[in-house]
VOGU-3710 file (C-alpha; in Angstrom, 3 decimals, decimal comma):
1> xxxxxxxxxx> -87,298/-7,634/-25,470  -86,202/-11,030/-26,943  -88,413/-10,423/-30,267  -86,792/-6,700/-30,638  -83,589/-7,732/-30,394  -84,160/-10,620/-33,278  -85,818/-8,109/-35,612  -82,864/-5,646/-34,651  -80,370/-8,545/-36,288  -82,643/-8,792/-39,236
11> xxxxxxxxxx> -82,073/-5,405/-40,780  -79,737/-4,935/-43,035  -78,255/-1,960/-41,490  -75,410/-0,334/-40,033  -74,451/-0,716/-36,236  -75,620/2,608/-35,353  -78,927/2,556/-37,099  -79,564/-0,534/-35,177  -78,275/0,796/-31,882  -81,016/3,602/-32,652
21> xxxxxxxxxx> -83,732/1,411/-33,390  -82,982/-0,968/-30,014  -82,721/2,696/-28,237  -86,292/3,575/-29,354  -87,940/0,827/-28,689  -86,740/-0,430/-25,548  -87,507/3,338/-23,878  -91,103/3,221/-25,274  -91,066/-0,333/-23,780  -89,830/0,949/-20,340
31> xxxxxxxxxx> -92,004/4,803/-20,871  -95,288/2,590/-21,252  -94,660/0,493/-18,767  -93,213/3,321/-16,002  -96,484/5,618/-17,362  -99,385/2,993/-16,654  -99,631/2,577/-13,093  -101,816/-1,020/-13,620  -99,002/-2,304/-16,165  -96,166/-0,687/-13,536
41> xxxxxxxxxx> -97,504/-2,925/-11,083  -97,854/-6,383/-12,585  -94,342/-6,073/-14,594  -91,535/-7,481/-12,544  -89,243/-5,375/-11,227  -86,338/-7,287/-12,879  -88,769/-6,745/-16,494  -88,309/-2,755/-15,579  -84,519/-2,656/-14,409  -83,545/-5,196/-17,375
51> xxxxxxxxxx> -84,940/-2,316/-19,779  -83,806/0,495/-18,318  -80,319/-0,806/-18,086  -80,604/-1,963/-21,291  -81,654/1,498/-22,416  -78,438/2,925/-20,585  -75,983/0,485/-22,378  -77,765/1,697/-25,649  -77,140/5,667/-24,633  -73,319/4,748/-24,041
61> xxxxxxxxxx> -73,473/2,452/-27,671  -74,661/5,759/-29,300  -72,370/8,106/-27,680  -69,606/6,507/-28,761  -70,332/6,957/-32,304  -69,119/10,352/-32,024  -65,963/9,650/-30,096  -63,602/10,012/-33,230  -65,026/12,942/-34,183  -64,536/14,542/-30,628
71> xxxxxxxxxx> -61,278/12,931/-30,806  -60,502/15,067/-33,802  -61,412/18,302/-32,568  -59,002/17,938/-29,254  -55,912/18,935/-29,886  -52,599/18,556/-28,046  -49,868/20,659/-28,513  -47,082/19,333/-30,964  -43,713/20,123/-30,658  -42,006/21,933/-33,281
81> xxxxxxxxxx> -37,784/21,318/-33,660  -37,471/24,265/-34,991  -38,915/26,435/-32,209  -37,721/25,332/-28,573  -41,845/25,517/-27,311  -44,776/23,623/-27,742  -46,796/25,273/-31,193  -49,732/24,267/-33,272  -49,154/22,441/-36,032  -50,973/24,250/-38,860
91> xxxxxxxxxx> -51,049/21,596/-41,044  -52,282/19,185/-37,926  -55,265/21,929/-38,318  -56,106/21,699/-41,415  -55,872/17,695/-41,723  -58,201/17,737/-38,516  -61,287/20,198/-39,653  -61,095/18,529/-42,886  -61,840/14,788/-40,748  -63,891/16,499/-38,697
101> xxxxxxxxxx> -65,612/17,726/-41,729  -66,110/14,493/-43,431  -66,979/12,540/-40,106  -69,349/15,342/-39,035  -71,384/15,354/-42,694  -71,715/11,454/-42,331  -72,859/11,329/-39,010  -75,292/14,188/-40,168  -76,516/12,183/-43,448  -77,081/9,266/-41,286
111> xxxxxxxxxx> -78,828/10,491/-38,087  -81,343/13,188/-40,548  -82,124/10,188/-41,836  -83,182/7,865/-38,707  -86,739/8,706/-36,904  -87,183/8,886/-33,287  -90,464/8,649/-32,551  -90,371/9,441/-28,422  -90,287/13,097/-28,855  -88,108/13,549/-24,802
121> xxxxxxxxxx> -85,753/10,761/-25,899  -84,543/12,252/-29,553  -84,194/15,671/-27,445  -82,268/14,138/-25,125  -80,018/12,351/-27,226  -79,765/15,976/-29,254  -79,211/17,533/-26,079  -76,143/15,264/-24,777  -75,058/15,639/-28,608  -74,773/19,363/-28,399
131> xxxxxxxxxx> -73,283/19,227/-24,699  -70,171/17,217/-26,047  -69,802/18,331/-29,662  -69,868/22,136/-29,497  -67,332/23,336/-26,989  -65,142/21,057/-28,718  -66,128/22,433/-31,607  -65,946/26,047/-30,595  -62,452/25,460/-28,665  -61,106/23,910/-31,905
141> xxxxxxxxxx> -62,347/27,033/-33,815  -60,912/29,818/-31,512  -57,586/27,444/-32,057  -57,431/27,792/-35,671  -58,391/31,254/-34,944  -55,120/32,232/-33,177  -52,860/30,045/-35,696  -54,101/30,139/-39,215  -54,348/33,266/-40,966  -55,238/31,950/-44,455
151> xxxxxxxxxx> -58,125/33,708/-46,916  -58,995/29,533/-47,967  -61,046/29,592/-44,135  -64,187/28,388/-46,008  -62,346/25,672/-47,418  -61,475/24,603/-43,974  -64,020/25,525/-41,720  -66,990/24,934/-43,806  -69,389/25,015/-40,503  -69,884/27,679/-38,134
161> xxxxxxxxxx> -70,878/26,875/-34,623  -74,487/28,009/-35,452  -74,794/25,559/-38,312  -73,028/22,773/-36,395  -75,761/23,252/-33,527  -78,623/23,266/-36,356  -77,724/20,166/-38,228  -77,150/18,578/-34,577  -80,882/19,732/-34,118  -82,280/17,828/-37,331
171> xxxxxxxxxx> -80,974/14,634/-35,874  -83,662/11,789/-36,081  -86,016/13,485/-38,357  -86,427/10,918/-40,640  -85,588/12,981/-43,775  -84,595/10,933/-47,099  -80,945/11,055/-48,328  -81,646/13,420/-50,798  -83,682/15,581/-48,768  -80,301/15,531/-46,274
181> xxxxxxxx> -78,327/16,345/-49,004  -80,058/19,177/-49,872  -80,687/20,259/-46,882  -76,819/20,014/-46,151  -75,757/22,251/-48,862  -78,047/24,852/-47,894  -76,289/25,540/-44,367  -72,685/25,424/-45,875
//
């Protein structure tokens, strides 16, 4: 664990890449030692709970990368002095699809481009992913819905929930950037 965490500090990149790569290996650590009875036995128990807590911490770490872009999509209602009730603020709206927009493309770029190599843990991290993101998502949608009426949608609302829940899919695939990049333009 000691010797993953110092070549976790080495790379040169960003916190959530290295979040990722402690993520991986510490539950293929903890996998191969909880899947080989002989190794399962001669590990202290201390050795297993200090990596699976570890792996837990990691899961929270990573979750809260998306918390400003969940943050975005809930809205409150605003009060408008013009009308004596709580509204929508259209241009709240628009100012908040267009951050979710450029949050959601970089998280995108950036996870298409990480690998996960334990197959249950990148679906479960995928899974949780879709769990949180798309009833915000679809929530915020059916909001604009029933207070924007503009023809410029596209220009807002450049993702339907379908190609929110695909990109969320391609997470940890290891793609290059320009293969993301062109893979991103094709669902828009």
């Amino acid at each position: 664990q000691i010797n993953i965490n110092k070549k976790s500090k080495r790379e040169k990149k960003a916190d959530i890449f290295i979040t990722i790569y402690l993520l991986n290996n510490f539950h293929f650590v903890y996998k191969s030692i909880t899947d080989n009875n002989e190794l399962f036995e001669i590990i202290l128990p201390a050795t297993i709970s200090s990596y699976k807590k570890s792996i837990d911490e990691l899961k929270h770490k990573f979750f809260n990368y998306f918390n400003r872009t969940i943050e975005v999509l809930n809205l409150s209602m605003k009060s408008d002095e013009s009308d004596s009730g709580n509204k929508i603020v259209i241009g709240d709206l628009k100012n908040r699809i267009q951050e979710f927009n450029s949050e959601f493309i970089t998280i995108y770029l950036n996870l298409q481009s990480f690998f996960i190599s334990e197959e249950d843990l990148s679906n479960d991290l995928k899974s949780d992913i879709l769990d949180i993101l798309i009833p915000s998502y679809e929530q915020f949608r059916q909001i604009w819905n029933e207070n924007v009426n503009t023809k410029k949608d596209k220009k807002y609302l450049k993702h339907s929930t379908e190609s929110v829940e695909i990109m969320i899919n391609r997470f940890f695939i290891g793609s290059s950037a320009s293969t993301s990049s062109s893979t991103y333009s094709s669902l828009k």
